[in-house]
TORZAVEX-129008 format. One record per residue (C-alpha): residue in one letter; residue number from 1; chain; x, y, z. Coordinates in steps of 0.2 Angstrom, whole numbers. Layout:
N
+-------+------+--------+-------+-------+-------+
! lumba ! volo ! padren !     x !     y !     z !
+-------+------+--------+-------+-------+-------+
!     A !  NUM !      A !     X !     Y !     Z !
...
+-------+------+--------+-------+-------+-------+
END
This chain:
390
+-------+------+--------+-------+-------+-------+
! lumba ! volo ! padren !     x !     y !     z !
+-------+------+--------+-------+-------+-------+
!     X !    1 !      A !   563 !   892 !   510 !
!     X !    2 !      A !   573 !   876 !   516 !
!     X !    3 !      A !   571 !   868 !   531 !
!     X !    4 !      A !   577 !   853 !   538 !
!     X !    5 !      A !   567 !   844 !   551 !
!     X !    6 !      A !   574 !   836 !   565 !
!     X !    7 !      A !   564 !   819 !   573 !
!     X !    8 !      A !   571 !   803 !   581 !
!     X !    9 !      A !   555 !   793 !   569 !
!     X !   10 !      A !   550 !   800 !   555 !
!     X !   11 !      A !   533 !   791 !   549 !
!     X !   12 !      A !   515 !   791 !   550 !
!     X !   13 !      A !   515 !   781 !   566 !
!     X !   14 !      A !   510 !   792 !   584 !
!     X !   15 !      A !   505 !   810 !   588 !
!     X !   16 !      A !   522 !   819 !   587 !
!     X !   17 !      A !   526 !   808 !   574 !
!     X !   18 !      A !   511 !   809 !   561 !
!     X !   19 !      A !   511 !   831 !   565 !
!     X !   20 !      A !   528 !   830 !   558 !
!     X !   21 !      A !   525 !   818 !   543 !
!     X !   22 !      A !   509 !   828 !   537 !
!     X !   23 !      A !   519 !   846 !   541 !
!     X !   24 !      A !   532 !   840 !   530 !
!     X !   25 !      A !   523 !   833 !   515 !
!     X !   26 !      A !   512 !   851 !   516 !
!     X !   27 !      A !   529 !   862 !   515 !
!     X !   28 !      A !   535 !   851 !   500 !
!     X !   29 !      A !   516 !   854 !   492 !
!     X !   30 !      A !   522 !   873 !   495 !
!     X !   31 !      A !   536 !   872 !   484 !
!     X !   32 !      A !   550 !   873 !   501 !
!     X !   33 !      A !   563 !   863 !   500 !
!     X !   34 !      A !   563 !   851 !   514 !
!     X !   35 !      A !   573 !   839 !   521 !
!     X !   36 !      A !   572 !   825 !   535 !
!     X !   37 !      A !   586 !   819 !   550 !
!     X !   38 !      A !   580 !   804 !   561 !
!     X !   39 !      A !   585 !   792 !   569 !
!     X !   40 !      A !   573 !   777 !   561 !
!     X !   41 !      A !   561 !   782 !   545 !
!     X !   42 !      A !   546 !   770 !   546 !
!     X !   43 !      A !   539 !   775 !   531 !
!     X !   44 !      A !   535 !   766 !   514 !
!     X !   45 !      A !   550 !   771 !   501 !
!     X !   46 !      A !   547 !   768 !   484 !
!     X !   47 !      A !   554 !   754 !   473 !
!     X !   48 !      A !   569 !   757 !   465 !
!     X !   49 !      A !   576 !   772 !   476 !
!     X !   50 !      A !   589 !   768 !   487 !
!     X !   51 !      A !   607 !   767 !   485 !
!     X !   52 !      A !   621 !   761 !   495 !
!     X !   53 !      A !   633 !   777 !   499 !
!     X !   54 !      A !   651 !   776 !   506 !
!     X !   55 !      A !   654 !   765 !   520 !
!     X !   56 !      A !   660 !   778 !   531 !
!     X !   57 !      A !   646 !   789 !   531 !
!     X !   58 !      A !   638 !   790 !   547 !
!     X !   59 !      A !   621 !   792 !   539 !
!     X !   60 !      A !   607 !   778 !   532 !
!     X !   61 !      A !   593 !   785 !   520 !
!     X !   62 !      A !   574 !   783 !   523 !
!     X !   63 !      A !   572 !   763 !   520 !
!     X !   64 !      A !   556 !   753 !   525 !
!     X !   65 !      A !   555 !   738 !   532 !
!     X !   66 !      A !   570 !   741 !   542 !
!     X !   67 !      A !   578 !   722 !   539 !
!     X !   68 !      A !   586 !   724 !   557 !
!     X !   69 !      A !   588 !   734 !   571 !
!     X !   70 !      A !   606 !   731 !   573 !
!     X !   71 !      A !   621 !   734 !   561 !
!     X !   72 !      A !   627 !   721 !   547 !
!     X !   73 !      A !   642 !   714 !   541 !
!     X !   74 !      A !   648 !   726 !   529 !
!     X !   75 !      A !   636 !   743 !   537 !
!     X !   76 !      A !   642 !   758 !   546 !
!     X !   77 !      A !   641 !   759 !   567 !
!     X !   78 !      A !   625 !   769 !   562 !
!     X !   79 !      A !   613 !   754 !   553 !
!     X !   80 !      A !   612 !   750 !   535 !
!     X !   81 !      A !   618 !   761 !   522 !
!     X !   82 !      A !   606 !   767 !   510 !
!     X !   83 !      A !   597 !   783 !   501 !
!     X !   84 !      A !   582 !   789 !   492 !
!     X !   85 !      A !   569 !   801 !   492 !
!     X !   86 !      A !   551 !   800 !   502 !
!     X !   87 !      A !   538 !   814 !   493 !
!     X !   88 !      A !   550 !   822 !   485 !
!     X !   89 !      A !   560 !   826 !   504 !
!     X !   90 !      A !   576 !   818 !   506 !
!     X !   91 !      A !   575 !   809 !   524 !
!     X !   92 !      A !   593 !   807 !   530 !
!     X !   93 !      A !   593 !   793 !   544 !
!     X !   94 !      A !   604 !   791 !   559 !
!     X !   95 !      A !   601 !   774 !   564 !
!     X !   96 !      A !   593 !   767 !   580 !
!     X !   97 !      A !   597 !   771 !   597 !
!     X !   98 !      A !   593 !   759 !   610 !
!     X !   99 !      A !   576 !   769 !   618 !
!     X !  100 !      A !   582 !   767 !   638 !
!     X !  101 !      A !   585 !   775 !   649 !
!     X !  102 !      A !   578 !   789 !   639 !
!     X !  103 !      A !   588 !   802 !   645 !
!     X !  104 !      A !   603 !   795 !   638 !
!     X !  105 !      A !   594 !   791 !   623 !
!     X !  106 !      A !   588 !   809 !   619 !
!     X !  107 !      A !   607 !   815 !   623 !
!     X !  108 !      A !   613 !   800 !   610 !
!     X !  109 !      A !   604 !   807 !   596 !
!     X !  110 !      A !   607 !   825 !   603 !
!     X !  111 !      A !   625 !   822 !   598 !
!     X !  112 !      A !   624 !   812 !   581 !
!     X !  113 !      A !   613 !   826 !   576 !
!     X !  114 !      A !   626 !   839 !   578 !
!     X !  115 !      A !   639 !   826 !   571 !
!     X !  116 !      A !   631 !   824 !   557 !
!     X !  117 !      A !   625 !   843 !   553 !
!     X !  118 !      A !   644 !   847 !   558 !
!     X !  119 !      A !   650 !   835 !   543 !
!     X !  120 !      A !   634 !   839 !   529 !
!     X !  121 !      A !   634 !   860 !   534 !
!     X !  122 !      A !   617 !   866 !   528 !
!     X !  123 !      A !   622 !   885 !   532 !
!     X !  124 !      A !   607 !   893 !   521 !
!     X !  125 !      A !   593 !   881 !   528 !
!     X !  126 !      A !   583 !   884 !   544 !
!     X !  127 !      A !   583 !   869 !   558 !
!     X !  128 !      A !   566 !   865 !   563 !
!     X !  129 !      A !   568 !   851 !   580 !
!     X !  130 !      A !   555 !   839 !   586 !
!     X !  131 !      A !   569 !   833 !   600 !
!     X !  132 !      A !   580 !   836 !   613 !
!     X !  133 !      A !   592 !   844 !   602 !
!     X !  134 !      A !   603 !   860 !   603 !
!     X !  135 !      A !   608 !   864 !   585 !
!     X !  136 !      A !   591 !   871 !   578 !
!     X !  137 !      A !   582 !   887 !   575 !
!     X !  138 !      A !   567 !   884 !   577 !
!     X !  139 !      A !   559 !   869 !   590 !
!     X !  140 !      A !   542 !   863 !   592 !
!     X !  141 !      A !   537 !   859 !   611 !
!     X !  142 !      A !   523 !   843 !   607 !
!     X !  143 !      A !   522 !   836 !   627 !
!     X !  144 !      A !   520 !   845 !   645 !
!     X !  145 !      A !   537 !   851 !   651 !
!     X !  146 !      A !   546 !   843 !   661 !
!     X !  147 !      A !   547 !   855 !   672 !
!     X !  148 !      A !   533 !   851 !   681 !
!     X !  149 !      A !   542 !   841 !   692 !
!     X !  150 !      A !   546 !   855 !   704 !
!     X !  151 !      A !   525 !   853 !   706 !
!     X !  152 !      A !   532 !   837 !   716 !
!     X !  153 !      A !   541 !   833 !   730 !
!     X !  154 !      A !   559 !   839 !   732 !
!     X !  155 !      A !   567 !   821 !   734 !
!     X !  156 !      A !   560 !   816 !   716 !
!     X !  157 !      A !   571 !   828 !   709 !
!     X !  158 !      A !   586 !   819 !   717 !
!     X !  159 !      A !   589 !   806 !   703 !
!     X !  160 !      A !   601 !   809 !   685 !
!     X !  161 !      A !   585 !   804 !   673 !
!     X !  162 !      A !   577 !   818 !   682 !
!     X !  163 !      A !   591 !   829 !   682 !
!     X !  164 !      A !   596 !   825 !   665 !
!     X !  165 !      A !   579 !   829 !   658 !
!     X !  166 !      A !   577 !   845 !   665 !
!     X !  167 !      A !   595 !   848 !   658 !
!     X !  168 !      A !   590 !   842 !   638 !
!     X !  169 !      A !   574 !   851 !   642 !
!     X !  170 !      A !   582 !   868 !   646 !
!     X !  171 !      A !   595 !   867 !   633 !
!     X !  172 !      A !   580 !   865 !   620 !
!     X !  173 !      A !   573 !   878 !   625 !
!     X !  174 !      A !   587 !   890 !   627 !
!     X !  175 !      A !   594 !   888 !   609 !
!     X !  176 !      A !   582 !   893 !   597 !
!     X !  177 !      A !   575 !   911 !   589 !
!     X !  178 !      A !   556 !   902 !   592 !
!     X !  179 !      A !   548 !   889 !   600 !
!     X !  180 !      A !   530 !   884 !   594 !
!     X !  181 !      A !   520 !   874 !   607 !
!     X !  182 !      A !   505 !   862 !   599 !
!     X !  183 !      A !   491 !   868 !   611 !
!     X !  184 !      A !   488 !   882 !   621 !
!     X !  185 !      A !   490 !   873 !   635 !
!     X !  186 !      A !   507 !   868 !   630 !
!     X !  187 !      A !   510 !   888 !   627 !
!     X !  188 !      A !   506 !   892 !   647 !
!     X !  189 !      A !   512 !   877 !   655 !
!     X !  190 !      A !   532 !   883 !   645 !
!     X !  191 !      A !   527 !   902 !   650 !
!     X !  192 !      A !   524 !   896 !   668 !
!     X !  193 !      A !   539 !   886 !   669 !
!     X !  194 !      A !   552 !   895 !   660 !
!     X !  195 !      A !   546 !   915 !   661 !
!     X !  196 !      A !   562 !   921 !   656 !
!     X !  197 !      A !   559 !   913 !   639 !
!     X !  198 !      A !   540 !   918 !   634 !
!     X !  199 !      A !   546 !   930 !   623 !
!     X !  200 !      A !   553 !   918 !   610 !
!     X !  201 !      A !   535 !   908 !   614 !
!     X !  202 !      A !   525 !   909 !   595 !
!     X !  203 !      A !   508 !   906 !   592 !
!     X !  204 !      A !   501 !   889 !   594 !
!     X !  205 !      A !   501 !   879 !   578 !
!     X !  206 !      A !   489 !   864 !   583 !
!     X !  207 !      A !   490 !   850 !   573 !
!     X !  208 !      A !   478 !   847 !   557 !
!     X !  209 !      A !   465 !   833 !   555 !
!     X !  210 !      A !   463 !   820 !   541 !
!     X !  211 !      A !   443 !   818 !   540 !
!     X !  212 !      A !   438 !   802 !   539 !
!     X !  213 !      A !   417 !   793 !   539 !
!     X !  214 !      A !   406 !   803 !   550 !
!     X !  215 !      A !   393 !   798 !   561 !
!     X !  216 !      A !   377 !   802 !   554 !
!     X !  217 !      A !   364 !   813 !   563 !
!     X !  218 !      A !   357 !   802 !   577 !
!     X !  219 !      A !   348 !   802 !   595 !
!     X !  220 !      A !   356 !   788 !   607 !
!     X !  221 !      A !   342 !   778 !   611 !
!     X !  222 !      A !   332 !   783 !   628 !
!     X !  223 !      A !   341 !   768 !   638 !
!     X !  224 !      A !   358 !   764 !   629 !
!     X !  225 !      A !   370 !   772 !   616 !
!     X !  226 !      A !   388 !   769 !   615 !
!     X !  227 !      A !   403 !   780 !   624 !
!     X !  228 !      A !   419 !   781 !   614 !
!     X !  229 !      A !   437 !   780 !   625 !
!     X !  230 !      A !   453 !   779 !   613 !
!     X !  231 !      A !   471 !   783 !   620 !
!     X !  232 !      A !   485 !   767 !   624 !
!     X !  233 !      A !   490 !   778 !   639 !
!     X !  234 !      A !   472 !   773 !   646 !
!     X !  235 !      A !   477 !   781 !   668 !
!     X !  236 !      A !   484 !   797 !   659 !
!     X !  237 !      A !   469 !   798 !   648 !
!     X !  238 !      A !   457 !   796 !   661 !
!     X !  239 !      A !   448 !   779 !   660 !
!     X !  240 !      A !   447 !   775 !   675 !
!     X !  241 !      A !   436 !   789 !   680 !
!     X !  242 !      A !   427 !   788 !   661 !
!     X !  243 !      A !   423 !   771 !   669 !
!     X !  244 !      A !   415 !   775 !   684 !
!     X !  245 !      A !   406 !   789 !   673 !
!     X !  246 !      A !   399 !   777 !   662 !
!     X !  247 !      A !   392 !   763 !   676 !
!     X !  248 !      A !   385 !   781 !   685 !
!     X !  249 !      A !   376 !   783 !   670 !
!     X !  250 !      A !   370 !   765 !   666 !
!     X !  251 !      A !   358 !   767 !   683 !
!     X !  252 !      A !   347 !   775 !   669 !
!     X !  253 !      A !   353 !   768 !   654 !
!     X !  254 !      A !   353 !   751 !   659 !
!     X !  255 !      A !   359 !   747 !   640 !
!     X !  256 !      A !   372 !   759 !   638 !
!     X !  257 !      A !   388 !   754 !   631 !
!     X !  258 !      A !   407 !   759 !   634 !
!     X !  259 !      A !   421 !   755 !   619 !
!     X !  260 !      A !   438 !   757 !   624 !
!     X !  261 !      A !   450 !   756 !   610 !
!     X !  262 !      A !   468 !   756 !   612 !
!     X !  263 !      A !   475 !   748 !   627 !
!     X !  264 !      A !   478 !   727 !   628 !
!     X !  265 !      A !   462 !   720 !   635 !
!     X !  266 !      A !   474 !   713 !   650 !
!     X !  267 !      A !   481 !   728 !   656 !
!     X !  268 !      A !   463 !   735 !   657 !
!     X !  269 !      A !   450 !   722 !   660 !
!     X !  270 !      A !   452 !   724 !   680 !
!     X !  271 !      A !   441 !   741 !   679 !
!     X !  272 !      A !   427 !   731 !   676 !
!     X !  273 !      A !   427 !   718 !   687 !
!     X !  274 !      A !   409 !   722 !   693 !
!     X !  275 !      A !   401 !   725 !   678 !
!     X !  276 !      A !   390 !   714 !   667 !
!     X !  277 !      A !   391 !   717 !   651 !
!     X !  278 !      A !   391 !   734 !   646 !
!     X !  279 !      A !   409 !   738 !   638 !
!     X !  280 !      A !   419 !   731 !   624 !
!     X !  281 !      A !   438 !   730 !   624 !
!     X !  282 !      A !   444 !   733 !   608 !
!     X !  283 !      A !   464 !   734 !   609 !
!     X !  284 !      A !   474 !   744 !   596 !
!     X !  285 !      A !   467 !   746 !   577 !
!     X !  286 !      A !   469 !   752 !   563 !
!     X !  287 !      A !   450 !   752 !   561 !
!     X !  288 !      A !   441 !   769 !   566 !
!     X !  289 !      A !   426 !   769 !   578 !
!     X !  290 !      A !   422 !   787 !   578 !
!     X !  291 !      A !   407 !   785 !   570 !
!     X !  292 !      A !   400 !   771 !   580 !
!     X !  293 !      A !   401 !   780 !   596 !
!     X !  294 !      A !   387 !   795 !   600 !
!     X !  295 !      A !   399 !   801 !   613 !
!     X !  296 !      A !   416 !   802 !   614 !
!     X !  297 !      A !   422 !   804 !   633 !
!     X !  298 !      A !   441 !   810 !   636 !
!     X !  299 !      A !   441 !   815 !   653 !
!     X !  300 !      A !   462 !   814 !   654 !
!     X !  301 !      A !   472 !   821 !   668 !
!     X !  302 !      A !   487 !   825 !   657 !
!     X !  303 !      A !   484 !   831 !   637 !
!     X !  304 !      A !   497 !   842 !   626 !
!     X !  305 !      A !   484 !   840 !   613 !
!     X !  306 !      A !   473 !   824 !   611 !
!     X !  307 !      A !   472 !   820 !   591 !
!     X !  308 !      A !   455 !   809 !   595 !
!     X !  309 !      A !   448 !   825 !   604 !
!     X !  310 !      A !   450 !   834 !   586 !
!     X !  311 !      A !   447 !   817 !   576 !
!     X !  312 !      A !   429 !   814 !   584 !
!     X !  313 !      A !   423 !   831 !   581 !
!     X !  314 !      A !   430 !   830 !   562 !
!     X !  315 !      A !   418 !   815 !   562 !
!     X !  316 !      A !   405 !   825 !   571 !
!     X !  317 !      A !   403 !   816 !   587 !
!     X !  318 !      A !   400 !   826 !   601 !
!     X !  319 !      A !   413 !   827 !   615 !
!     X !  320 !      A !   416 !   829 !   633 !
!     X !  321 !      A !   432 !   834 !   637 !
!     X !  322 !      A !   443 !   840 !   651 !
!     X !  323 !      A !   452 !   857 !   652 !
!     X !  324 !      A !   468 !   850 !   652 !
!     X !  325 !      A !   469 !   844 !   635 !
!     X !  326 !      A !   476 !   855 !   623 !
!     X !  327 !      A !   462 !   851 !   610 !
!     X !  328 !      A !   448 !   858 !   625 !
!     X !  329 !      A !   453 !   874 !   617 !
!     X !  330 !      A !   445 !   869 !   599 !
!     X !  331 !      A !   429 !   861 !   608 !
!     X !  332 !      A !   414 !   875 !   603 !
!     X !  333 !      A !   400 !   876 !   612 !
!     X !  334 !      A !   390 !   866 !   600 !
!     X !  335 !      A !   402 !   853 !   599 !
!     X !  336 !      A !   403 !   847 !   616 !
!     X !  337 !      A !   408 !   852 !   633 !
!     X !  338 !      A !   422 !   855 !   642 !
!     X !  339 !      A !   424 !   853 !   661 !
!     X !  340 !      A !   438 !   855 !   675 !
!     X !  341 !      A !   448 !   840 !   679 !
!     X !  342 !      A !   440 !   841 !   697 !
!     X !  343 !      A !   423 !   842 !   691 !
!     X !  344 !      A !   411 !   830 !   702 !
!     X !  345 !      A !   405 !   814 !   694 !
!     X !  346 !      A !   388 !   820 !   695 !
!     X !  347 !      A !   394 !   834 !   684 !
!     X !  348 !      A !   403 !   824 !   672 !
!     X !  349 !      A !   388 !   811 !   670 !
!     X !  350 !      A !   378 !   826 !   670 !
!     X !  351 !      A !   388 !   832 !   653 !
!     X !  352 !      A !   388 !   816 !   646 !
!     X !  353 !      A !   370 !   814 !   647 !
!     X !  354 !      A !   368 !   829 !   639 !
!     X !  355 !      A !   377 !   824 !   623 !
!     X !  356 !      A !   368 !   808 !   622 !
!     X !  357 !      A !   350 !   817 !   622 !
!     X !  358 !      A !   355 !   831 !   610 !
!     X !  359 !      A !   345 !   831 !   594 !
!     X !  360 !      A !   355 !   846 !   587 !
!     X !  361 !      A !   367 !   841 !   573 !
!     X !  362 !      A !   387 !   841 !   576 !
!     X !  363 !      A !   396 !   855 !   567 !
!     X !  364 !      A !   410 !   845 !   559 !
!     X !  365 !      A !   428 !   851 !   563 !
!     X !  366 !      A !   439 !   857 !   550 !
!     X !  367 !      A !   457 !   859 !   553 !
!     X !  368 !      A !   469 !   857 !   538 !
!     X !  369 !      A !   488 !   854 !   537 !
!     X !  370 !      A !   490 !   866 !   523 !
!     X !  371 !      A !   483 !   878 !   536 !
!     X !  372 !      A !   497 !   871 !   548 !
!     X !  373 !      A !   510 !   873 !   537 !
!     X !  374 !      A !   502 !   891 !   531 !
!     X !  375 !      A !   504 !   895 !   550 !
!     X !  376 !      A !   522 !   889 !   549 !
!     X !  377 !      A !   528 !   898 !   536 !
!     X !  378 !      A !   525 !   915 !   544 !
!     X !  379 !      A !   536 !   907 !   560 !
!     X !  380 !      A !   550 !   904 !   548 !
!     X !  381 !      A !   549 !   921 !   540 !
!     X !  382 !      A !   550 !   930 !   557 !
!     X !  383 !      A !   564 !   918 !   563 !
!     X !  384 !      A !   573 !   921 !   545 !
!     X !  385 !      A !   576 !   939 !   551 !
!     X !  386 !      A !   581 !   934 !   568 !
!     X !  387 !      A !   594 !   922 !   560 !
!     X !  388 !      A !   599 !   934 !   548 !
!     X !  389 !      A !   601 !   950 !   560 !
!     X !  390 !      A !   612 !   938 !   572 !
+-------+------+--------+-------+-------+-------+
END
């Protein structure tokens, strides 16, 4: 098969961003012919492979570092003019788009996309969309719709980015023969929202995880142990209330420890401003803590996924999780718990405590991206004969 993906970065670099990185490389390893259209490419090219192309070409090959955001003397309106290959998949890059206000940003790229398939035709090849986007077959929904505004009240729908959104949203949606949300949650929350289009809904494809060092078969110690919070987006991803969880439970674990990596300190620190000691603000790295922590709590309000839900367990940490991450759906009985968002604290201290005294092993999780882009592959076979009957 051929398929050409459709992503504003393409890279190793976030959630949406890494699934489509990994998928890709996995569909090459296949034997499909696969090719990239972004925006930026942030990932390491090899020596030696790029090539200037003509100056009228709208187009800038995968490159790495990107010398500058804005054009040169001598480049097209679109960035720097160069080509090569990454893993054998040629990565066709647009050139950056300045990120705000968003909505106009997604319509920005919506329309080079469609220029640029307009002037390079690839008739026989399936397009596979990561974005706002409405010249593709196949789109894969990774974040909660939009949609859910209509949950608010009516006057927040009176503004053009809400408007606008809910228009990219909808046209997304409308085009393709399939639409592959990452979760389950992400598969009711479309069906919810738009009814009229579950049919083309597929099968979940949930991402794969890369195993890394695993924590080794301990107990926490009767008064301590260490609690493992990792998300940037720390008030979507529940900290404050994994906070007061953790200083419930230090009442009888007086040496019980929370490590919070990935927000700045600074934006943070204010949630424990009546502690003392206790916690460890680690910021952003590229360092893996997994299997320091003997729990990993992830009590988020708002989850399409949760890559560190799936990450812990692959390193067999235990987890408790909330029922609105898409990854709660992978969490086995022996590998944690999963409670409702309006759980009690009691209740969620409750569950944390129970992880911390287990002296059963972990079960490690195993999710490959060959299996991923196994699952894929059928998707494309069944939205081959779609194409092909219309």
């Amino acid at each position: 098969m051929k398929v050409l993906h459709v992503v504003r970065r393409y890279g190793p670099v976030g959630g949406m961003e890494r699934y489509v990185w990994e998928l890709t490389r996995e569909l090459r390893k296949l034997g499909h012919e696969v090719e990239v259209l972004c925006e930026v490419c942030l990932a390491e090219k090899p020596n030696g492979h790029d090539r200037n192309v003509a100056p009228d070409d709208e187009t800038c090959h995968a490159r790495f570092p990107l010398p500058n955001p804005l054009p040169q003397a001598g480049e097209g309106a679109n960035g720097s003019l160069r080509e090569f290959h990454v893993n054998d998949i040629a990565v066709h890059e647009l050139g950056r788009i300045a990120w705000r206000p968003r909505w106009l940003s997604l319509l920005r790229f919506g329309w080079r996309a469609a220029r640029w398939l307009k002037k390079h035709p690839h008739p026989d090849w399936l397009i596979h969309s990561h974005e706002r986007i409405n010249v593709h077959h196949v789109t894969t929904f990774h974040g909660p719709p939009f949609a859910g505004v209509f949950e608010k009240p009516f006057w927040r729908l009176l503004s053009i980015r809400v408007l606008m959104q809910l228009y990219l949203e909808r046209r997304e949606l409308t085009g393709p023969h399939c639409i592959v949300p990452n979760s389950q949650v992400i598969s009711n929350q479309l069906a919810h929202y738009y009814p009229q289009l579950a049919g083309k809904l597929t099968v979940p494809v949930v991402p794969g995880v890369q195993p890394g060092k695993l924590r080794a078969q301990r107990t926490a110690p009767a008064g301590g142990g260490v609690i493992g919070f990792v998300g940037k987006e720390w008030q979507r991803k529940g900290l404050p209330l994994a906070a007061e969880i953790v200083a419930r439970l230090r009442r009888i674990r007086p040496e019980l420890e929370l490590w919070v990596v990935g927000p700045q300190p600074e934006e943070i620190r204010h949630l424990f401003a009546g502690w003392r000691g206790g916690y460890r603000l680690l910021g952003w790295s590229g360092q893996s803590y997994y299997a320091e922590f003997d729990v990993l709590l992830h009590p988020a309000k708002a989850e399409p996924y949760g890559m560190v839900v799936s990450e812990a367990m692959a390193a067999k940490v235990p987890v408790v999780v909330s029922d609105v991450c898409g990854a709660a759906a992978q969490v086995a009985p022996d590998a944690g718990a999963v409670l409702p968002l309006s759980a009690s604290l009691e209740a969620w201290a409750s569950a944390v405590e129970e992880q911390l005294r287990r002296s059963t092993p972990v079960p490690q999780f195993e999710r490959s991206w060959h299996e991923a882009a196994r699952e894929y592959e059928k998707i494309y076979q069944a939205c081959l004969m779609v194409k092909s009957d219309g």
